[in-house]
Backbone as CSV, one residue per row, in Angstrom:
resi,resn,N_x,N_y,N_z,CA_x,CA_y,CA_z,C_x,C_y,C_z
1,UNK,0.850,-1.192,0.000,0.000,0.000,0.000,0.886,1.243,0.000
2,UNK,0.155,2.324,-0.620,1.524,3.247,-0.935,0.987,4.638,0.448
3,UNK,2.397,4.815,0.900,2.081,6.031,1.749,1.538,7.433,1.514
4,UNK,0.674,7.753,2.435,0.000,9.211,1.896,1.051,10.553,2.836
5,UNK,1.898,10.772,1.110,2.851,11.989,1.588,2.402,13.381,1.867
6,UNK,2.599,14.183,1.722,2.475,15.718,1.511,1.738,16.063,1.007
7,UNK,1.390,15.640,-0.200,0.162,16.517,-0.792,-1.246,15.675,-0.757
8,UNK,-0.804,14.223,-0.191,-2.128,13.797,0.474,-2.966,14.119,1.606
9,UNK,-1.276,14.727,2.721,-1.921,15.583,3.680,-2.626,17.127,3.235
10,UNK,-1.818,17.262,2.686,-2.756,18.670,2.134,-3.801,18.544,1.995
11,UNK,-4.055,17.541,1.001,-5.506,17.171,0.132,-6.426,17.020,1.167
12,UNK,-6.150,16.522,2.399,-6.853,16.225,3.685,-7.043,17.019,4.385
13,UNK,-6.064,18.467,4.719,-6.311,19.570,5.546,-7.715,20.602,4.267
14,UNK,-7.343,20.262,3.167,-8.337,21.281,2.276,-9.494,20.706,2.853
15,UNK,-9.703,19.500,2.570,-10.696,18.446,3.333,-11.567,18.898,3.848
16,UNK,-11.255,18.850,4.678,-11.217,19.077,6.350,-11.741,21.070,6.520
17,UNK,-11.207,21.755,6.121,-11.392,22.997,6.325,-12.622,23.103,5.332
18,UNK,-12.661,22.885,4.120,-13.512,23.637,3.254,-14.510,22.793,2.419
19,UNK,-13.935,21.212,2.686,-15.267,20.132,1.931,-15.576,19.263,3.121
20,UNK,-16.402,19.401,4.280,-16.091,18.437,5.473,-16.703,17.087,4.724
21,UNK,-18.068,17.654,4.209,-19.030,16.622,3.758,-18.235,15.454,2.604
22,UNK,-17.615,15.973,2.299,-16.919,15.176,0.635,-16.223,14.238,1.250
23,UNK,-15.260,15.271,2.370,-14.568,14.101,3.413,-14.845,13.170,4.034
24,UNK,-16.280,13.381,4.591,-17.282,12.177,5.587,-17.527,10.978,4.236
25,UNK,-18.276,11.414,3.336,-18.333,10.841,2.184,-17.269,9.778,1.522
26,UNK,-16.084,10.140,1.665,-14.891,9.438,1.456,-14.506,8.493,2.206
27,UNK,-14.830,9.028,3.810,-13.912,8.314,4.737,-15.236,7.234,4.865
28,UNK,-16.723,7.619,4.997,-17.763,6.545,5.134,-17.805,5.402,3.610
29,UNK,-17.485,5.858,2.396,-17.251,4.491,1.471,-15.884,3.859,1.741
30,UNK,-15.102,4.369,2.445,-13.872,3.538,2.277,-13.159,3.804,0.832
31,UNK,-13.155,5.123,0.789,-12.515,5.860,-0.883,-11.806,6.552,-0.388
32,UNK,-11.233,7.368,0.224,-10.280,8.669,1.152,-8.919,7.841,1.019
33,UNK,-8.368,6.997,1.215,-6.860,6.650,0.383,-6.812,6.442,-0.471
34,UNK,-7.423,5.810,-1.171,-7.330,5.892,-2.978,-7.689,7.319,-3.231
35,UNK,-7.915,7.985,-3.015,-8.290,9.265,-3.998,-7.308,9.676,-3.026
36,UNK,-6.477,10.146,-2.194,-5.318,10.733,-1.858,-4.115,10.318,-2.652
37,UNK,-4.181,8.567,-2.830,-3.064,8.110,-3.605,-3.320,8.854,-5.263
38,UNK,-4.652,9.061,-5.422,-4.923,9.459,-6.637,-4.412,10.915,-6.965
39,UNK,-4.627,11.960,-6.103,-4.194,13.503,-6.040,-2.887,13.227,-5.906
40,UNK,-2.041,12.556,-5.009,-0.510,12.171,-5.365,0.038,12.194,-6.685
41,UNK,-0.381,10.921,-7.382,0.096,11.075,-8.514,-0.588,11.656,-9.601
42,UNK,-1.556,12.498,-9.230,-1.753,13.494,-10.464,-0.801,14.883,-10.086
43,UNK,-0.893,15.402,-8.919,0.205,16.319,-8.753,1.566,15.562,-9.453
44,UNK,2.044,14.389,-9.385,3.609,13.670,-9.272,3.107,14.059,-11.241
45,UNK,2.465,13.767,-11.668,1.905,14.202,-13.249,2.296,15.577,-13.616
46,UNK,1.632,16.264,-13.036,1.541,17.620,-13.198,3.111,18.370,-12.747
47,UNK,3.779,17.913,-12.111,5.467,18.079,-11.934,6.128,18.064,-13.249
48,UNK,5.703,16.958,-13.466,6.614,16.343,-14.229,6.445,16.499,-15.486
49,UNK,4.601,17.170,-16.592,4.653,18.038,-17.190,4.866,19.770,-17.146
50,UNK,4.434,20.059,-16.172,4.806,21.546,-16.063,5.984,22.011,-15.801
51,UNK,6.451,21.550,-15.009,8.207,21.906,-14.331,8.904,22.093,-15.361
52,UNK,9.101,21.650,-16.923,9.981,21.974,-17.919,9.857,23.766,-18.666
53,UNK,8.228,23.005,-18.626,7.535,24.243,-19.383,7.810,25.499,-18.578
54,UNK,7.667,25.628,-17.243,7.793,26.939,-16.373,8.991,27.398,-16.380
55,UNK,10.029,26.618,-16.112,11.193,26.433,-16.230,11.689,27.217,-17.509
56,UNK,11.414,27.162,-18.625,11.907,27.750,-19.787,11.058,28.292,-20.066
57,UNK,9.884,28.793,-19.834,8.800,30.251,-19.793,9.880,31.536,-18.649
58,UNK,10.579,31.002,-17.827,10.801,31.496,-16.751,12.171,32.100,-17.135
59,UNK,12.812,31.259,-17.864,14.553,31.409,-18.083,15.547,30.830,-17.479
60,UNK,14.711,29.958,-16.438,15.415,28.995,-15.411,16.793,28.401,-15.615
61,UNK,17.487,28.111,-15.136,17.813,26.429,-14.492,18.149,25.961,-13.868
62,UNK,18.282,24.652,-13.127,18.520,24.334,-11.890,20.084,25.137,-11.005
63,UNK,20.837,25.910,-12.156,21.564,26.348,-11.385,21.112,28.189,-10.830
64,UNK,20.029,28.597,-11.353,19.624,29.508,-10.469,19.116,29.522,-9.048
65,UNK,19.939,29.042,-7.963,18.711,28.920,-6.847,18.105,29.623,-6.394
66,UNK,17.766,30.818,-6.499,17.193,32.085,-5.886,15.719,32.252,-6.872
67,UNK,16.142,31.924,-8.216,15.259,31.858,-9.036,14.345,30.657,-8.381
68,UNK,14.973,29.704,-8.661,14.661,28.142,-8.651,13.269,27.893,-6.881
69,UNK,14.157,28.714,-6.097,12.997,28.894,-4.855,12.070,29.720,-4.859
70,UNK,11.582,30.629,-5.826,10.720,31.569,-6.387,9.375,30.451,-7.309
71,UNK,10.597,29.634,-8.213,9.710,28.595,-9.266,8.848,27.830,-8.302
72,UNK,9.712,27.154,-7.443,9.035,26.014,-6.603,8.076,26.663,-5.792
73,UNK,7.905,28.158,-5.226,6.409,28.751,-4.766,5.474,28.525,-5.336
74,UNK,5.504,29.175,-6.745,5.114,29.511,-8.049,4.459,28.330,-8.078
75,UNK,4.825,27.156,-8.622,4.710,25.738,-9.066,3.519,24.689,-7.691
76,UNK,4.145,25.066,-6.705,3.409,24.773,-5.228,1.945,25.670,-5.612
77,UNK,2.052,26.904,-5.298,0.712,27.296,-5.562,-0.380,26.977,-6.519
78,UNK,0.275,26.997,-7.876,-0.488,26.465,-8.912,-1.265,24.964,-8.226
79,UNK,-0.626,24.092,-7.959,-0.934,22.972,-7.304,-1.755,23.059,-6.287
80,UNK,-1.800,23.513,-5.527,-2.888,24.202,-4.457,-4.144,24.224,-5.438
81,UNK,-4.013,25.535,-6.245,-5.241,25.690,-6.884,-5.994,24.696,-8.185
82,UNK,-4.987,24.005,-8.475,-5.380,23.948,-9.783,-5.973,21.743,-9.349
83,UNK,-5.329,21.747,-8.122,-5.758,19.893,-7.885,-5.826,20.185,-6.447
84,UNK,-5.190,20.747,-5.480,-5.705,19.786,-4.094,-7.120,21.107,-3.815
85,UNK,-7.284,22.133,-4.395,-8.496,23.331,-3.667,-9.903,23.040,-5.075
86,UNK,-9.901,21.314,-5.558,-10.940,21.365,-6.750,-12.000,20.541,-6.095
């Protein structure tokens, strides 16, 4: 069984604050780890297409780090909004 990291906890604090009902719903079918494992790897998706693209929209590369900790806000937030706040 795969562990629920970081953005499963997230997915669970959004939960929790702003869908209680969706959450009761989840946790009463016995669906609330699969659909955490599921927001996992659609974020682990969404990394792994966007991160190039921002990256060279941006002018990036991994040797900017000042930049590079600006991207990873940037990139975090999008993620917030765009999969764990839907």
């Amino acid at each position: 069984m795969e562990e629920i990291k970081y953005w499963g906890r997230e997915r669970v604090r959004y939960l929790e604050e702003e869908k209680p009902q969706l959450l009761k719903e989840l946790m009463t079918t016995k669906e609330l780890i699969p659909h955490l494992i599921a927001i996992q790897e659609e974020v682990k998706k969404f990394i792994e297409m966007e991160k190039p693209k921002m990256m060279k929209s941006w002018g990036i590369t991994e040797e900017h780090q000042s930049l590079m900790n600006n991207f990873q806000s940037s990139l975090k937030e999008i993620i917030y909004q765009e999969i764990i706040q839907r």
